[in-house]
C-alpha positions in Angstrom: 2.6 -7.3 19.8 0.5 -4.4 19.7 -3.1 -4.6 17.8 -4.2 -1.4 15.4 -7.5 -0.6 14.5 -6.9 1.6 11.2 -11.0 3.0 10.5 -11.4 4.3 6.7 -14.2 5.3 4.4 -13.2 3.3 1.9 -10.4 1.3 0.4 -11.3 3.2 -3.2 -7.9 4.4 -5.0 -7.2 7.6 -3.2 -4.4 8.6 -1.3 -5.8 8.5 2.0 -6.9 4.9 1.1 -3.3 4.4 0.0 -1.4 6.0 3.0 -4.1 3.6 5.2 -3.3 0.3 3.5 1.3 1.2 3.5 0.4 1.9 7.3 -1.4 -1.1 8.1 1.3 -3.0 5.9 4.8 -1.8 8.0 2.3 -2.5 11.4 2.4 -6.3 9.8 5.6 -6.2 9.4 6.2 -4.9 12.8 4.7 -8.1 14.0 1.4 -6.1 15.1 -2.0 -7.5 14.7 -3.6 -5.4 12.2 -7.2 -4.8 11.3 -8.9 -2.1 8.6 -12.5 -1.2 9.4 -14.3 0.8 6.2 -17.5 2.4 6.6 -18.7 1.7 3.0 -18.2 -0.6 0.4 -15.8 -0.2 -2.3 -12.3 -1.8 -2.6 -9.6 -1.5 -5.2 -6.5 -1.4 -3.2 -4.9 -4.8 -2.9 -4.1 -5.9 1.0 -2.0 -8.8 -0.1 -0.7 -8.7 4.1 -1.7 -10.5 7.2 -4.8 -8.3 8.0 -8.3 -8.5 8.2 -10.3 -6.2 7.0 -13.5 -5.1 7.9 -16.9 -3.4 5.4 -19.9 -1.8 7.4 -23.2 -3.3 4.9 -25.0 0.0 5.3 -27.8 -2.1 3.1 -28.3 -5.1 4.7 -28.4 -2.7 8.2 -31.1 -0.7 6.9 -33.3 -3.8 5.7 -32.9 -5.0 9.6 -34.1 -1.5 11.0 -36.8 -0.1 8.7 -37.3 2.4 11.1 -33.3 4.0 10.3 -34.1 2.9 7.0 -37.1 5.6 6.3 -34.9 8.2 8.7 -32.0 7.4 7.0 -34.2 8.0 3.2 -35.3 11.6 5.1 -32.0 12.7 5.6 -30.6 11.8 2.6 -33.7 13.8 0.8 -34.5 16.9 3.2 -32.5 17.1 6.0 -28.8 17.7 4.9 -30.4 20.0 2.9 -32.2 22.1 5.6 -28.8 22.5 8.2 -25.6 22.2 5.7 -22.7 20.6 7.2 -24.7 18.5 9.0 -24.1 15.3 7.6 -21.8 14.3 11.2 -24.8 14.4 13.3 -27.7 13.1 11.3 -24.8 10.4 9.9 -24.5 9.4 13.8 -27.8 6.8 14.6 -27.3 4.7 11.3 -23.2 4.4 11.5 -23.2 4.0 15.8 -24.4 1.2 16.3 -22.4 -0.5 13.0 -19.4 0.3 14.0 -20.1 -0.7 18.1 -21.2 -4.0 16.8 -17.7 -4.3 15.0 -15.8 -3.7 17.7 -17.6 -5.2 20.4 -17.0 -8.3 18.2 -13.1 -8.0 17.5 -12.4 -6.5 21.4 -14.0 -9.5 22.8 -10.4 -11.3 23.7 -8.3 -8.1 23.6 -8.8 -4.2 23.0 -6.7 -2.1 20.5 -4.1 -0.5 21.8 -4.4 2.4 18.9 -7.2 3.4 16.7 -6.6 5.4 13.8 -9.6 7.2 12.2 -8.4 8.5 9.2 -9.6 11.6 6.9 -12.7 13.8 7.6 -15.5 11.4 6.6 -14.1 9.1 8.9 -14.2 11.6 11.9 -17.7 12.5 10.6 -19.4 9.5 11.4 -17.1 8.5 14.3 -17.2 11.9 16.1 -19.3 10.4 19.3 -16.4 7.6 19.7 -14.9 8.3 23.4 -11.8 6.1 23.7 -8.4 7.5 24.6 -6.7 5.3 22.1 -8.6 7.0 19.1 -6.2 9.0 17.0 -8.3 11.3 14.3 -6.2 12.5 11.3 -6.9 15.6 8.8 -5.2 14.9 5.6 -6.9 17.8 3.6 -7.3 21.6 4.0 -10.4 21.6 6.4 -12.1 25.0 7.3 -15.1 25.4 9.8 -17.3 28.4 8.9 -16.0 31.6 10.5 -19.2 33.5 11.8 -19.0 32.8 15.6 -22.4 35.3 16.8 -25.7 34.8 17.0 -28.0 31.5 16.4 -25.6 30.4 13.0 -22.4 31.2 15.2 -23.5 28.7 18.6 -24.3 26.2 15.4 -20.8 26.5 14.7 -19.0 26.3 17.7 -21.6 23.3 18.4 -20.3 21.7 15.3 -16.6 22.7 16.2 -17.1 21.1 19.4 -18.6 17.9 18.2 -15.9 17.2 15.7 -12.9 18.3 17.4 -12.9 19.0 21.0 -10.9 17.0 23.6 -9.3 15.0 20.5 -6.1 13.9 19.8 -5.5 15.1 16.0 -2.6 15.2 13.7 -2.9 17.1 10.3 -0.2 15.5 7.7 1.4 19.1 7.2 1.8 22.4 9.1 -0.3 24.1 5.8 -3.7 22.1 7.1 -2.3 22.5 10.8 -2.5 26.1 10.3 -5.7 26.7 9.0 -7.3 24.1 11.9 -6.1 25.9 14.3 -7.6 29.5 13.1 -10.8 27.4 12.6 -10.9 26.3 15.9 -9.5 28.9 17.4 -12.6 31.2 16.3 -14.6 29.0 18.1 -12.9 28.8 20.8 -12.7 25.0 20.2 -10.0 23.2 22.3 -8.0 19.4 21.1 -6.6 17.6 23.4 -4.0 17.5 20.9 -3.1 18.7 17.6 0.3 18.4 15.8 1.3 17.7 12.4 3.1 14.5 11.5 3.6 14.2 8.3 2.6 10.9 5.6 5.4 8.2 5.3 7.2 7.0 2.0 8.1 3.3 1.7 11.2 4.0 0.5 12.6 0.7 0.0 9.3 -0.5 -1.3 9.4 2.5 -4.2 12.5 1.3 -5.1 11.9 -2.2 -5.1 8.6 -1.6 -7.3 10.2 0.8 -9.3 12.5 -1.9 -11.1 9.8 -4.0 -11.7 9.4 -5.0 -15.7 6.8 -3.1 -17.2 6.4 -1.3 -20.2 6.8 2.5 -20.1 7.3 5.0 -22.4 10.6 4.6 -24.1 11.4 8.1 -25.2 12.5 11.1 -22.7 9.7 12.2 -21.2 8.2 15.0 -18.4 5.3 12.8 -16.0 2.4 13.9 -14.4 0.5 11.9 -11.3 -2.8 12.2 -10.3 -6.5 12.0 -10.4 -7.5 14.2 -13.1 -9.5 16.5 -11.6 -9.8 20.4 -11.3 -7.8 21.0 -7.9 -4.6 18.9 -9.8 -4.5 21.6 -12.5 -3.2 19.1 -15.5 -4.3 22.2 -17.8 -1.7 24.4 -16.5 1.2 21.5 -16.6 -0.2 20.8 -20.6 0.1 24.6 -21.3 3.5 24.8 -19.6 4.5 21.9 -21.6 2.7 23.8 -24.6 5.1 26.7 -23.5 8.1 25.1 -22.8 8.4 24.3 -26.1 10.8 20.4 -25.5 10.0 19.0 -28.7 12.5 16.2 -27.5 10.2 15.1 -24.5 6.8 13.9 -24.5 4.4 14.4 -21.6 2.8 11.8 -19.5 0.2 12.3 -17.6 -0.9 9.1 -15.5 -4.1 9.1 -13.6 -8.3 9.2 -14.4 -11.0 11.6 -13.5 -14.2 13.6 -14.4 -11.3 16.3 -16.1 -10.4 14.2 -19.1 -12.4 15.3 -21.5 -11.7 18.7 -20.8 -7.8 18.2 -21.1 -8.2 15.8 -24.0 -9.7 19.1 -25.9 -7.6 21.0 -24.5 -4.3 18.9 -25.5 -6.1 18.8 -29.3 -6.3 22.8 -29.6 -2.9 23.3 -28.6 -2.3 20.5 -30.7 -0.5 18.3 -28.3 -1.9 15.3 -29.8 0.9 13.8 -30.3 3.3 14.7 -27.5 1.0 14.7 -24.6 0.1 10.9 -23.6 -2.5 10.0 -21.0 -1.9 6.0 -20.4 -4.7 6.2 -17.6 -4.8 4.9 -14.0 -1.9 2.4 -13.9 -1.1 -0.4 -10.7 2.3 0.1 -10.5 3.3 4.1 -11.8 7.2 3.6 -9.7 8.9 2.6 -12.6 7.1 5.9 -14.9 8.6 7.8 -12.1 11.9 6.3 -12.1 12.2 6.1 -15.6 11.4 10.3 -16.1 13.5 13.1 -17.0 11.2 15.3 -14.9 8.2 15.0 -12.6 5.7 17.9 -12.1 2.9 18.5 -10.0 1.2 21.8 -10.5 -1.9 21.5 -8.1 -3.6 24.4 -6.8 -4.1 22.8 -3.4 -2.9 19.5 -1.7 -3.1 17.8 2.0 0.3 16.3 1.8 2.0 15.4 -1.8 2.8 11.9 -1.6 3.7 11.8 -5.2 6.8 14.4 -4.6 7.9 11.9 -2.2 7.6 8.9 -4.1 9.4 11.3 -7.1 12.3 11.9 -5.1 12.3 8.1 -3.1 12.9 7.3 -7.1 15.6 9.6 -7.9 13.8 11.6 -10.2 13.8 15.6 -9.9 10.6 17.3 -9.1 9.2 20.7 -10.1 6.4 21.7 -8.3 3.4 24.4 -7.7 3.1 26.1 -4.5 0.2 24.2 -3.7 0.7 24.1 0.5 2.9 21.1 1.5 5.2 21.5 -1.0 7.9 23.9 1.0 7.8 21.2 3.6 8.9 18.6 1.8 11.4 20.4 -0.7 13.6 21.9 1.6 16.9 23.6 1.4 18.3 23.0 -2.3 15.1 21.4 -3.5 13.2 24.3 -2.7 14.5 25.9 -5.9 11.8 23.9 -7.6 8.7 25.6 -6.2 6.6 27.9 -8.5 3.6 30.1 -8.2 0.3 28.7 -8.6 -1.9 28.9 -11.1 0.9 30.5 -14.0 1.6 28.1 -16.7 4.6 30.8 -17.6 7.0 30.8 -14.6 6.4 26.7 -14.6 7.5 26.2 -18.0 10.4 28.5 -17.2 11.2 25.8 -14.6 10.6 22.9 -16.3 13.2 24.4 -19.2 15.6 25.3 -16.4 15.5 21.5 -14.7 16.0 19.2 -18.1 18.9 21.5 -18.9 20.6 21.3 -15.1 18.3 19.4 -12.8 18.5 19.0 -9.3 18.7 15.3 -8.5 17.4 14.4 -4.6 19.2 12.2 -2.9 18.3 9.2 -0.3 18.9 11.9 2.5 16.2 14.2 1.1 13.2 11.5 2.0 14.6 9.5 4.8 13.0 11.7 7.7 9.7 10.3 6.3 10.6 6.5 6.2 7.9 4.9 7.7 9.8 3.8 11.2 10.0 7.1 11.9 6.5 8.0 10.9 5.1 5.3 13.0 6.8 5.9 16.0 5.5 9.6 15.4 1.8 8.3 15.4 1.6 5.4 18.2 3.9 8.2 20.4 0.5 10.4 20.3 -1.4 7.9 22.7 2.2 7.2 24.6 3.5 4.5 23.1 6.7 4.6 21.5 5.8 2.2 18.4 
């Protein structure tokens, strides 16, 4: 039995949040002791699993140290301010000593054999952790400012070094991987490791869930996932839905965010009012999935699209931006799928083209990222084979 450390900002809907809590889940299952460590408070995600979970009380710390509590107060007010991207180092006496105290408590019988620390706010207030079982993963585009001369360029590389070097790293796709490694490679900032492996899918779990009784939509419809934000572009899939012109499908868009209004007023000057549906943040969006004719994603960006692979783990055919990941996940046939970014036109071609003659995935299309595989991937980084 191995014991996993899995460190987090928060357990807050997200999908590094979500990725966290599957991991931890299948490390259960592997008959692993499993324990989640988040630096903040906040949880919505359900861990309905054997393991415990940790919350730094960033309040209750502060109210025993008024001295971090004032410095603290000052860099929250002026100093973040006065040296941008700064927030790793003045973060570093107020979350140190937190996090030590953690796991000088749960290592007191045995040590981890594998700590994850996962996303870039994690490895911002973790960056002084020394410990050869710490594995730091990048799960979004991350990009280190370029100038490298002068006063603002030894800044950099000092912040480069800091955060990165002598680390073992995996980004969850070759499109972060890529721009990492120019960042760091201006800087002439050296990992111990980076590699890409990419998120899991639960398959069987997708499945499973996705036959679960609950009400969806009962007419044909085109879905949409995601937090409705501006980087998911949800006005570009309502205006190539707009375009498209499939008066025989509605459009579902499933997810919240600080874009609602704005697609609300845009859905009511095309008006869309009553085709386009926006049910909201749901607990269980498998069967939505299963149960559509289509699923689109037309993001201008993403870290790793873990809603094409839940798509395709439900049989459903995907059309997709070019948003980064996408090409690594919808290989050979499914590749036909992919579409510029940013033009509503060529997607609504698509999404015309794929309810006339879709192309259906099959369980050989996602099983390279069942989570077995992914695991073994991950605990292989610090030598160990699962």
């Amino acid at each position: 039995m191995k014991k996993v450390l899995f460190i987090v900002h928060n357990l807050k809907f997200g999908g590094v949040q979500k990725i966290t809590v599957e991991l931890a889940r299948n490390h259960a299952l592997l008959g692993n002791e499993v324990h989640i460590l988040c630096l903040e408070k906040g949880k919505a995600i359900d861990v309905d699993f054997d393991c415990q979970v940790h919350t730094l009380d960033l309040a209750k710390f502060l109210l025993r140290n008024p001295f971090l509590a004032v410095y603290y107060g000052l860099y929250k007010v002026l100093l973040r301010h006065l040296l941008p991207e700064s927030e790793f180092f003045f973060a570093k006496p107020v979350f140190k000593p937190q996090i030590l105290n953690v796991l000088n408590e749960l290592e007191s019988k045995k040590s981890f054999n594998a700590i994850f620390i996962r996303g870039s706010r994690a490895i911002k207030r973790t960056w002084w952790f020394k410990r050869k079982e710490a594995i730091y993963s990048i799960h979004l585009p991350y990009r280190l400012p370029k100038q490298n001369k002068g006063f603002i360029g030894r800044y950099n590389h000092w912040q480069a070094s800091c955060l990165f070097k002598d680390k073992k790293i995996f980004t969850v796709s070759e499109y972060i991987a890529v721009a990492l490694r120019g960042s760091l490679t201006i800087h002439n900032v050296s990992p111990e490791l980076l590699t890409v492996i990419n998120n899991p899918c639960d398959i069987e779990r997708v499945k499973f869930l996705s036959e679960q009784k609950v009400e969806v939509l009962e007419e044909p419809y085109i879905l949409g996932v995601g937090r409705l934000t501006k980087q998911k572009r949800f006005d570009l899939l309502i205006k190539a839905y707009h375009k498209a012109k499939v008066k025989n499908y509605k459009l579902v868009i499933l997810g919240e965010g600080n874009q609602r209004g704005e697609l609300e007023k845009l859905i009511s000057e095309l008006k869309l009012a009553d085709s386009v549906i926006m049910p909201g943040f749901v607990n269980n969006p498998y069967p939505w999935y299963k149960n559509a004719k289509l699923f689109v994603l037309s993001s201008d960006f993403e870290g790793f699209v873990n809603v094409i692979t839940e798509a395709l783990a439900c049989g459903t055919p995907v059309v997709s931006t070019d948003c980064g990941p996408a090409n690594e996940i919808l290989k050979g046939r499914l590749g036909n799928a992919i579409m510029p970014k940013g033009e509503y036109i060529p997607l609504a071609n698509k999404i015309n083209e794929y309810l006339i003659d879709p192309i259906l995935p099959t369980y050989e299309d996602i099983e390279w990222l069942s989570f077995e595989n992914i695991i073994s991937q991950q605990m292989a980084v610090i030598g160990d084979s699962k």
